[in-house]
Structure formats: C-alpha cells, structure tokens
N, C-alpha and C positions, 0 to 999 in steps of 0.2 A: 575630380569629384569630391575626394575629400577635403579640400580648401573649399569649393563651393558650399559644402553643406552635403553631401548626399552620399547614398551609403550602396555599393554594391549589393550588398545583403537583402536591400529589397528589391531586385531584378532578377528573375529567375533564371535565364539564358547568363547571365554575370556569373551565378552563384555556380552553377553548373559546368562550367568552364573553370573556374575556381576546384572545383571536386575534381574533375580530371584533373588537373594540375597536382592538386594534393597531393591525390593519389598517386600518381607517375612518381611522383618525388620518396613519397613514404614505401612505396616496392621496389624504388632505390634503392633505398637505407637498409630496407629486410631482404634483398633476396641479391645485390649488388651493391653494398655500400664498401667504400675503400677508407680505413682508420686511421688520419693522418699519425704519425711518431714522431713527434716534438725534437725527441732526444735521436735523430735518423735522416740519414740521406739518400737519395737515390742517383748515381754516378756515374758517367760513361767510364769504363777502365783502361786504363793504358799503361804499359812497360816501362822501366827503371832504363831508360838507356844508360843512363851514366853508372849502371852497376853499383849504387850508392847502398842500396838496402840490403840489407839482410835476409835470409829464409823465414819467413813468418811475420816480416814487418811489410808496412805498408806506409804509402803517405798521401794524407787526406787534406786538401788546402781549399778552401770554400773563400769567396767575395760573397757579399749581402751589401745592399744597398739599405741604411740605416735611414733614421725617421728627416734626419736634417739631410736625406739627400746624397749625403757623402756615402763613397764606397769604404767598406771594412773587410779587411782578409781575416780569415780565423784559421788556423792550424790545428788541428782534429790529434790530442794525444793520450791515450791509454793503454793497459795492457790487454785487455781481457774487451775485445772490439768486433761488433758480429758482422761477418761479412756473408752475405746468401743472395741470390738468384734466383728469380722466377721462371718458369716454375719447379720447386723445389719438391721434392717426391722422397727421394733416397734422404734417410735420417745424414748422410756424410754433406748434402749439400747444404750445410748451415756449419759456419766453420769460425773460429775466432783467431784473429791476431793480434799484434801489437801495434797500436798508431806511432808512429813517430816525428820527429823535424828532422831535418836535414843542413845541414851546415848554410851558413845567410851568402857565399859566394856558391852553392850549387844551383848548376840551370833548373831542377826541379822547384825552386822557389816560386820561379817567374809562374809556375801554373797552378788554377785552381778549377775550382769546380770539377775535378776530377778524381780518380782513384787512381792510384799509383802502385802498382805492384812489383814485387819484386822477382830479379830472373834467375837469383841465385835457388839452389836446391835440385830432391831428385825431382821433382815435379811440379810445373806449375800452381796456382793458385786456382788460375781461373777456371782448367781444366775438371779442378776438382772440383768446381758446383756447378753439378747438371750437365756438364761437358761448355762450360763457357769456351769463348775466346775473346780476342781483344780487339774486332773488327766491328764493333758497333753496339756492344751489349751492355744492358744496364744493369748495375751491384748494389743489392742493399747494404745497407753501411747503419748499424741500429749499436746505441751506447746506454741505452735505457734498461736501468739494472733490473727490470722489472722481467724483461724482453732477455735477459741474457742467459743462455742454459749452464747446467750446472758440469755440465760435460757434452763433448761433442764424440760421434761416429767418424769412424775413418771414411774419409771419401770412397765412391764408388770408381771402379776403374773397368770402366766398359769398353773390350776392344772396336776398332773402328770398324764398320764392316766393311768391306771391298766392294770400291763402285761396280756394276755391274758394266762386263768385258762384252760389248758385242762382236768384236773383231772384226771391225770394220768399219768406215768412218759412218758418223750420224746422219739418218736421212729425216727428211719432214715427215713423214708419216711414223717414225719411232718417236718424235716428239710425242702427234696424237695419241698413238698408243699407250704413251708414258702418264699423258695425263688421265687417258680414262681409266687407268690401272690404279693409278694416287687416287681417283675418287671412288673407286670398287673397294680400294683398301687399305685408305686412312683409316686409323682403327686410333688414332690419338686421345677422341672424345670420350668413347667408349671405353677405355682403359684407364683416363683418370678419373673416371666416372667410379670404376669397380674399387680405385685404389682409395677414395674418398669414403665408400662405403666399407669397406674394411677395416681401414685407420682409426672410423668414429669409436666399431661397433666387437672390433679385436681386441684383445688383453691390453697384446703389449703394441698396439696402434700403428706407429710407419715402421717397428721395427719389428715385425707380425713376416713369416719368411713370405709371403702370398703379398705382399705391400712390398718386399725388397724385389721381387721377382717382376711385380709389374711396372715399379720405378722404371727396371731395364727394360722392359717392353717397350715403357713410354720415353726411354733415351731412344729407343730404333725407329718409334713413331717419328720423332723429330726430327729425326737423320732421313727419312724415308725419301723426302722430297728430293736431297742432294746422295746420297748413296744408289736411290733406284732398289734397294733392297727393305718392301715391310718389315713390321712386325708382324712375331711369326703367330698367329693365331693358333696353333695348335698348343702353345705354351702359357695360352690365357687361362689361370685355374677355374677349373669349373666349378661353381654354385651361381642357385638361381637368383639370389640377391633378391628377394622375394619380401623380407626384414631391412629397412632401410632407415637411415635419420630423417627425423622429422622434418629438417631443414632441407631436404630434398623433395618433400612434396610440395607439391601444387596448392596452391594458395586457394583464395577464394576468386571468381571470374566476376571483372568488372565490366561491365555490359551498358548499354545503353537498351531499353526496355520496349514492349512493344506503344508504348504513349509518348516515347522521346525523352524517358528522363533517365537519367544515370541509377544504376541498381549494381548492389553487392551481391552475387549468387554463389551459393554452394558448389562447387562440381556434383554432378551427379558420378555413381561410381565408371562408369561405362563410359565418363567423359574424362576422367583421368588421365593424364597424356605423360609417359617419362619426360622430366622436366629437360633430361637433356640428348632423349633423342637417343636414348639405347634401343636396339633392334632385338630386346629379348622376351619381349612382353607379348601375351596374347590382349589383343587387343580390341574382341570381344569383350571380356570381362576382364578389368585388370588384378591380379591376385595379390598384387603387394599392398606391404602394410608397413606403416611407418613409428616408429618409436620417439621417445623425449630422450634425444641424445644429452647426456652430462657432460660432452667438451663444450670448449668455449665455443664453438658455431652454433650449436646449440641454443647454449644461453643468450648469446647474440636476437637468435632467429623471433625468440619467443620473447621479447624485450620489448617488439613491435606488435601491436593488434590493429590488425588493418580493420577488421568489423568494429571495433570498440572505437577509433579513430573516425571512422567512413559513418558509423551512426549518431556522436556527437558534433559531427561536421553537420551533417542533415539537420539534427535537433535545434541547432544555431539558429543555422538560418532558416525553416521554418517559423522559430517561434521568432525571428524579427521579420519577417513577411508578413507575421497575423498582428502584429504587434504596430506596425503603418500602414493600416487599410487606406483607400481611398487610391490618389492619381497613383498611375505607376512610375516607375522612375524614369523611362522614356518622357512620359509628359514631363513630368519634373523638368526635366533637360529641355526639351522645348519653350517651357517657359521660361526658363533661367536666360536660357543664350536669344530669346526675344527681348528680355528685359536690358541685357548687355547690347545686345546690338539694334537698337531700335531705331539709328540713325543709319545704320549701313544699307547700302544698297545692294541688292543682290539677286535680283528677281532676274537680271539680264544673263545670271549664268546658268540659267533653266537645264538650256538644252544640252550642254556643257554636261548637269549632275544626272538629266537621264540619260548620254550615252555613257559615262563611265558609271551608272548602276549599273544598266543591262550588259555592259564589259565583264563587272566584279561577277554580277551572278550566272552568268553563263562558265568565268572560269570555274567559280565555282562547283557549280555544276558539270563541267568536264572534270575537274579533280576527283570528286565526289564517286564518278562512273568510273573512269581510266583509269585509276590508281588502288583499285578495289583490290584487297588480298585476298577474299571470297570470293569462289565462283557463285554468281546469280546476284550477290549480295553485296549492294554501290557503298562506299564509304558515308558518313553520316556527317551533317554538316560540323556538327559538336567533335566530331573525330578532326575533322581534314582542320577547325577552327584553336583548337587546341595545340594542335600538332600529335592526338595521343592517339593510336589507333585501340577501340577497345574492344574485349569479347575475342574468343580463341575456340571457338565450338566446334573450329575444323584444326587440324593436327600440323597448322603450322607453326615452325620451328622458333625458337627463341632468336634466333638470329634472323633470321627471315622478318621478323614481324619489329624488328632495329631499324631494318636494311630500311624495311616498309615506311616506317614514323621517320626515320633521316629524309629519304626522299619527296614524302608530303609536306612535311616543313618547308624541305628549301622550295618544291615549287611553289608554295600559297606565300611564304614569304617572300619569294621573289615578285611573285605577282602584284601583289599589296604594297611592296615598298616604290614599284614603280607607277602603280596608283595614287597612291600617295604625295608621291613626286609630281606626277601629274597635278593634282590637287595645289600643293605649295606655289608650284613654279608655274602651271601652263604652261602656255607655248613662249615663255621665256618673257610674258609679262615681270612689270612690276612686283616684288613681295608684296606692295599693298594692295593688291585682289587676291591676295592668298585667303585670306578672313570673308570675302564675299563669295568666294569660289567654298571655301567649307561651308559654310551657311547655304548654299544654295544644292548642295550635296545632302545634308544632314534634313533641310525641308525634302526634296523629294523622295529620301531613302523613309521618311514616313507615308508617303502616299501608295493608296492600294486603288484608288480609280485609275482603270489605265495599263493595273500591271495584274490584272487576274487572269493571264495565262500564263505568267511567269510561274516557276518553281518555287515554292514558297521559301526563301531564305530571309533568316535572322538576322544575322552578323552582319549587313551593309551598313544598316544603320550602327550598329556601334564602331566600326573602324569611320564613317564617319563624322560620329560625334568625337571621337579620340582627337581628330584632326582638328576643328572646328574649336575643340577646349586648348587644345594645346593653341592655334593660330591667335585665342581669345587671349590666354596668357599672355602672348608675346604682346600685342597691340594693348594690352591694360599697365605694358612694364615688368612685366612677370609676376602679377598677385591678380587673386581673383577675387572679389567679393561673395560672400556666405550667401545664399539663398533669401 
C-alpha cells in the first residue's frame, strides 16, 4: 500500500490492529523486556577434561560469523569476568573469575561457543551459582565494567536433600500422586515473588537475612520436582507484603470496548489481580498498595507510559482519518487493483472466492467461540486477527492468557496460510491464475448481497487484498504504480 500511494492510517480496522500490535510489543518492553549486553554471553558450561585450568580460571572461546561471511574465533581474556545463572536469588550466585587462553596444542582450542570450567579446587564452580551443573545449563558470562560488582558474596552451600525413600519399588499410582503433590506445593512462584518484594523495598536488599533465607527456600523449590521433598512453607517469613514496588502492579487493562474499538481502562480497585498469582490477598478488596521503587526495575518500569504512548497513537490516527474525508481505503483499493487489472479475467473464479470466504469466516467464527478464555464470552474478531487476546476482567493467570495468544496464533495462522496457498496455487494450476484467482477473492470479500446471514467479519477482505497486492506485485516485476 505504501508503493501504491495509500496509507493504513486512514482504515479503521488497519489502525486498530496496529494499536494491538503496539501495544503487545510496548507491555513487552515494560513489564517483560530482556536488555541485550553488548559486552556478555550466554553459554552452555562444560568441564576442563584435560585438567588444564586453574581454580577460578575459566575458558571462554566464541565463533561469530563476520559481515563478509567468514567465521572468526575470539578468545574471551580478563581478570575480574562475571560469571552468574538464572535465576540468581542468593547475593553468592553472581561470582567473578579469571578468563584465560590455553596453550595452541590443547584439545580445548578446538571448542567454542562454550564455557569451560575448571575441576581443579575445594569446590566446583557451577555448583556455586544457584546449584548449577554441567548437564545442560546456561552461564551468563558479562565483561561490562559497568555490570561488574565491586565485590562479591561467598557462595551459598545448600545441603542436597535426600530423595524421598518409599522402600519399595515405584508404582503408577505414586507417580499420580507425586504429581498432584508438586501442584498442591510448588511454592516456587510465590517465593520469588516475596524475595523480589523484599530486595526492592529492604535496606540492605538480597543481602536483607528474610532474602538469604528465601534464596534457600527457592533452591528446595527447584529441587522439589527431582528430590520429591517441597519447600518447607512453615519457614516462609511471615509479612503481609501489603507495601509492594511499583513495578509489580497492574498496569492499565487493554480492552476492546462495548462499540468494537480498542480502549485503555483503569483497573477498578476490586479488579486488581496479584500480578503473579500469590494466594495471600483478599480478593474482595484488594488492600495492597504500591510504592516508586528507586532500584533500577523501578526506573526501568516508569520509563514506559503506556496511557501517554496508547493516547498519542489514537491522536495520530484520528487526526489523519479527519484529515482524508471522502472514499475509504477499501474503495481506494478497489479502484486501484481495477485500474491495474482491467485486462485480467476473473469473473470465472466466482465460485472458487465464495467458498473459500464462507471457509475463512466460519473458521473464523469457530476460533472466535472454541478458543474463548472467558466463560460466556467468544474471542473478538480483532483478538483472534491480531493474534493478542485483550481485557483480563476475569482472574486468569499471566501464563494462562500466553499459553492462550500462542495457541490462537498458530491456529488462524495456520488456517490463513493454507488459504492462501489455496489462493496462489489452486488445485495445482498455473501461477498465472494466481492474480485472477486473488482478484476474484478481493471482489466478492466486498459483497454484502447474498451473505446477510453470515457473521459479520472484517478481516476477509484484507487478508484478501494482502494476497491480490502482493500477486499484483509479482505480475508488474515487482513495483507498483502510485495511485
């Protein structure tokens, strides 16, 4: 459209697709954003067989594939080198060594992209951040003097607990049991939940004793799965966590409205949800209250203003909506791809463009129902079209409403690309009825004689003008003339 001449910004269903997009991407960056580190790597670990290293050296050997193509090996060398693991709780699981090279005949040359530790000493390496080992775990590796502490904690040394003894071989029904046990009392969430809220809002932050004590809570949480032994909930310190960072509440709720348009809403207070599913809240009235944390998540958090963002996004495109009165961008496009194709034929693939509408909108319309994460309350075409499910007025979970948007994605993308395909290819025609086969799609996804029982959907017509402009492209050499 932009080679044509024509501007998203005056199509309302465009623009609004656009606003979910934004949005999803900007509660990205505020409430899940990941900060890439320039000067940092993140490395599978493995052992020194050749016994070459030292206690407290390491060897760090990376390939990059450079701009002309060619592979370059780097060898990673300094003293003061932060080596830590997610997720890191206990102040000891952030730890410095020393990078080094290793002589040009040692087998560790031959490897890179990896971390190399050493097996000399009283204690592993890996063991000491977070309870690593070297069966598949990832090490941050950070050189950025920015990023590098001015001292580090002694590691934590948390005994292993003793797998649980039934004395007697495993049967199927001790699996069941085991699992419904892990989901009675996974207590993981919940306790780095509490250890987060203490760290911001304590003196002396993860090294606060109530932040070292629940570090070890959440080393027993992680073990739970393979020990068979929780954490012990009676050693969770009690407070009501009533006082929380800022950065932990609840945003503003992105809603689709009761007229079909996208709307920014306040939580009401009674609609307050812990944002990660702690089971301590009354939930009548919710009593917590949030403060402007002064660490960096903080300043992070408040960096972003999604109202300030989501109201100049509106004011755009509003004021170039009033700003091109007259056809809407639909016609536009009707006349455009009339003018381009005035010699093609295509009236013969009529019947062809109404069964794959009434295909498109019935799936759509099964997505819309079937795939609803409300009860009573079907998915909205602008949800299931976007891929974003929006509004949260019922109290499900942040993962839950992931699981939700991953699985409408791939079904409407899967559906559409073999629509599509349809479209291009037919039934294994020529590509040159691909262009008469989209033209004959994009005419009748405008027609409303005929389909006034149908469910009124949007979106047919622009996944088939998408096809139609791109089929246009190809058949003009790949440029399009301007309007």
């Amino acid at each position: 459209m932009h080679y044509a001449g024509l501007s998203f910004q005056t199509d309302k269903f465009l623009c609004e697709i656009v606003e979910v997009a934004a949005m999803s991407s900007i509660r990205d960056l505020k409430y899940r954003a990941r900060i890439p580190v320039e000067k940092g790597y993140l490395l599978y670990g493995i052992m020194d067989e050749t016994n070459t290293l030292k206690e407290g050296q390491v060897y760090i050997a990376t390939e990059d594939e450079t701009p002309s193509g060619r592979r370059e090996k780097n060898i990673l060398i300094g003293d003061r080198i932060v080596v830590t693991r997610a997720p890191a709780l206990h102040p000891g699981d952030v730890q410095l060594v020393s990078a080094v090279n290793v002589p040009d005949e040692s087998p560790l040359r031959s490897l890179h992209n990896c971390i190399v530790f050493s097996q000399q000493g009283a204690r592993d390496l890996p063991s000491q951040l977070s309870g690593g080992d070297l069966d598949g775990d990832l090490f941050h590796i950070i050189w950025d003097p920015l990023l590098i502490p001015k001292y580090t904690a002694p590691a934590a040394d948390y005994a292993a607990a003793a797998p649980l003894d039934l004395g007697r071989p495993v049967e199927v029904n001790d699996i069941v049991d085991f699992f419904i046990e892990f989901m009675k009392n996974d207590k993981l969430g919940q306790i780095s939940n509490m250890h987060k809220i203490r760290a911001d809002k304590r003196e002396h932050g993860t090294f606060d004793k109530d932040c070292i004590l629940l570090a070890k809570l959440a080393s027993d949480a992680v073990d739970f799965s393979k020990s068979g032994v929780p954490a012990n909930t009676l050693d969770i310190p009690r407070d009501t966590d009533i006082l929380r960072p800022d950065f932990m509440a609840p945003g503003h709720n992105f809603v689709i409205n009761d007229i079909g348009a996208t709307e920014l809403q306040d939580l009401e207070t009674e609609d307050i949800e812990d944002p990660d599913s702690l089971s301590i809240l009354n939930h009548g009235m919710s009593p917590v209250r949030y403060y402007r944390s002064t660490k960096a998540l903080g300043h992070l958090y408040r960096a972003i203003d999604e109202r300030e963002f989501f109201d100049h996004m509106k004011s755009d495109f509003a004021a170039m909506q009033s700003s091109t009165p007259g056809s809407s961008l639909v016609q536009k496009l009707e006349r455009y791809i009339d003018r381009e194709t005035h010699l093609v034929q295509w009236v013969h693939h009529t019947t062809f463009a109404e069964d794959l509408r009434a295909y498109y909108e019935d799936n759509m319309t099964d997505i819309m129902d079937t795939m609803r994460v409300h009860r009573g309350k079907p998915l909205t075409e602008l949800e299931v079209f976007s891929g974003n499910i929006l509004g949260k007025k019922e109290r499900a979970s942040t993962r839950f409403i992931r699981q939700a948007n991953e699985d409408v994605q791939e079904r409407f993308n899967r559906d559409v690309s073999g629509i599509v395909s349809d479209i291009v290819r037919g039934d294994g025609e020529d590509d040159a009825e691909a262009l008469p086969r989209a033209i004959a799609c994009f005419k009748v996804a405008l027609q409303t004689e005929g389909w006034e029982n149908q469910v009124l959907i949007k979106s047919w017509k622009y996944v088939a003008a998408s096809v139609c402009l791109e089929q246009l492209w190809k058949f003009q050499g790949g440029s399009l003339r301007p309007l």
